[in-house]
GUBA-285365 format. One record per atom (N, C-alpha, C): x, y, z. Coordinates in steps of 0.1 Angstrom, whole numbers, plus 5000, padded with zeros to 4 digits. Each point is the difference from the previous one (the first is absolute). Layout:
<nodes>
XYZ/...
</nodes>
This chain:
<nodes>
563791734154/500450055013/498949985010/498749984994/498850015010/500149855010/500449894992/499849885001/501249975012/501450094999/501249975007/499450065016/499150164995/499450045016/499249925007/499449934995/499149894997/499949905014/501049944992/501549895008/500150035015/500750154997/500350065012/499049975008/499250064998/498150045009/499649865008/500649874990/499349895000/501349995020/501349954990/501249995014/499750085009/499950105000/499650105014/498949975010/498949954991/498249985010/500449855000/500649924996/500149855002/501050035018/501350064995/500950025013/499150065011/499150115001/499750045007/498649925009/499949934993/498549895002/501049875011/501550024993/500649855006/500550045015/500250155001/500750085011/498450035010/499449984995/498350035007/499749935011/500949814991/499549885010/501050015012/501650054997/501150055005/499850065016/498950094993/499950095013/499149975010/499649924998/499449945011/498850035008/499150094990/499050135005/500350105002/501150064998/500950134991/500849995017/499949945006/500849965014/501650035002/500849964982/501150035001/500950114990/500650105004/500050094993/500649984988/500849934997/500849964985/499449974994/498649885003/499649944987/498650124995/499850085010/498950105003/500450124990/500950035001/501050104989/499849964987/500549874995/499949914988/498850024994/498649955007/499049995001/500050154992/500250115007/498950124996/501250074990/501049984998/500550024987/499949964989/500449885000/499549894990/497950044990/499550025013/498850034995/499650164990/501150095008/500050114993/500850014988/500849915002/501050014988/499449944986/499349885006/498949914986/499350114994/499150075014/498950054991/500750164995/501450054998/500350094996/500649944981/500449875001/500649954991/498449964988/498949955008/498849964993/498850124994/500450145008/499950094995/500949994986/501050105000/501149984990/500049884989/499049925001/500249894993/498850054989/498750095006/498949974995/500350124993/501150064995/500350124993/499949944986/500049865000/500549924982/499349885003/499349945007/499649865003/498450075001/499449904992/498350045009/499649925012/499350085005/499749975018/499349884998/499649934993/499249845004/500949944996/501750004996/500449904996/501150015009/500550125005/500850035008/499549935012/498950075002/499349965014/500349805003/499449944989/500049885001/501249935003/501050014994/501549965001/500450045012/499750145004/500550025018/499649935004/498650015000/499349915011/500549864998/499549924990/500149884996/501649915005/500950054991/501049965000/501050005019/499150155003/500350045017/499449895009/498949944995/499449915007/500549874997/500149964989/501049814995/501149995013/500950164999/501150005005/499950035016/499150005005/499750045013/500649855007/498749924991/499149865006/501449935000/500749994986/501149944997/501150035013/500450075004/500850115013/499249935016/498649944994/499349985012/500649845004/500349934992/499849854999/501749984997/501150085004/501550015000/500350065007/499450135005/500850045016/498949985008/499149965003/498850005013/499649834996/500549934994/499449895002/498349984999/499750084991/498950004992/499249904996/498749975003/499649824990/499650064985/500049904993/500350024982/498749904998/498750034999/499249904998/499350024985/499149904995/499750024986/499050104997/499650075009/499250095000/500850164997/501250025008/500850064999/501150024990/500149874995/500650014991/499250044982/498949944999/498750034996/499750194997/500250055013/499750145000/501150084993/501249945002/501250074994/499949994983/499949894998/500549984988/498550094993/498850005003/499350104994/499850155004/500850035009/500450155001/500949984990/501549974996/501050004990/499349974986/498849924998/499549994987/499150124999/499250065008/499850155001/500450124996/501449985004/501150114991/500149994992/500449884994/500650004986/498349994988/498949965007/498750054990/500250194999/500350055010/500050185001/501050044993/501449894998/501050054988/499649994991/499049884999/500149984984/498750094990/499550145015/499450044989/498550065006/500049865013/498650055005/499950145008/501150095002/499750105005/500950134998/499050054987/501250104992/499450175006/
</nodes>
C-alpha cells in the first residue's frame, strides 16, 4: 500500500510542478490553485507513504522518478530541448532508484 501512496505523491508534485509553469508566476488563479494543492496533497500522501517505506528510498523515487517525469512533461508540453547531457542526467537519476531498490538504502 506504501508504494500505491507512493504513486500518488509522485502524480500530485509532478501535476503540481506542471500547473506551476501554468501559472505563469502564480499570475493565474487556476493553475495557482493546482499548484498549491497538488503540493499539499504529494506531501500528505509522502508522509503516509513513509509509514511502510523507508525515507531514503521513498524519498529517492519521489524525487527521482518526479524529476524524469517533469523533464519528460518539459520536452512534450513546453517544447523543451532533449540534449545528451539531459538525457544522460535522467537515465542516472532512474539508475539511482533502482540501485536504492535493490538494497542500497534499507
Amino acid at each position: 500500500m506504501g508504494y500505491v501512496m507512493l504513486a500518488g505523491a509522485i502524480a500530485a508534485e509532478v501535476a503540481a510542478t506542471t500547473a506551476m509553469k501554468y501559472s505563469e508566476g502564480f499570475s493565474r488563479l487556476g493553475p495557482s490553485l493546482v499548484t498549491l494543492l497538488g503540493y499539499v496533497l504529494s506531501f500528505l500522501l509522502l508522509a503516509q507513504t513513509l509509514k511502510s517505506v523507508s525515507i531514503g528510498t521513498a524519498y529517492a523515487i519521489w524525487s527521482g522518478i518526479g524529476t524524469a517525469a517533469v523533464a519528460a512533461l518539459g520536452l512534450v508540453l513546453f517544447g523543451e530541448g532533449l540534449s545528451t547531457a539531459k538525457i544522460a542526467g535522467i537515465v542516472l537519476i532512474i539508475g539511482g532508484v533502482v540501485v536504492l531498490n535493490l538494497g542500497g538504502a534499507h
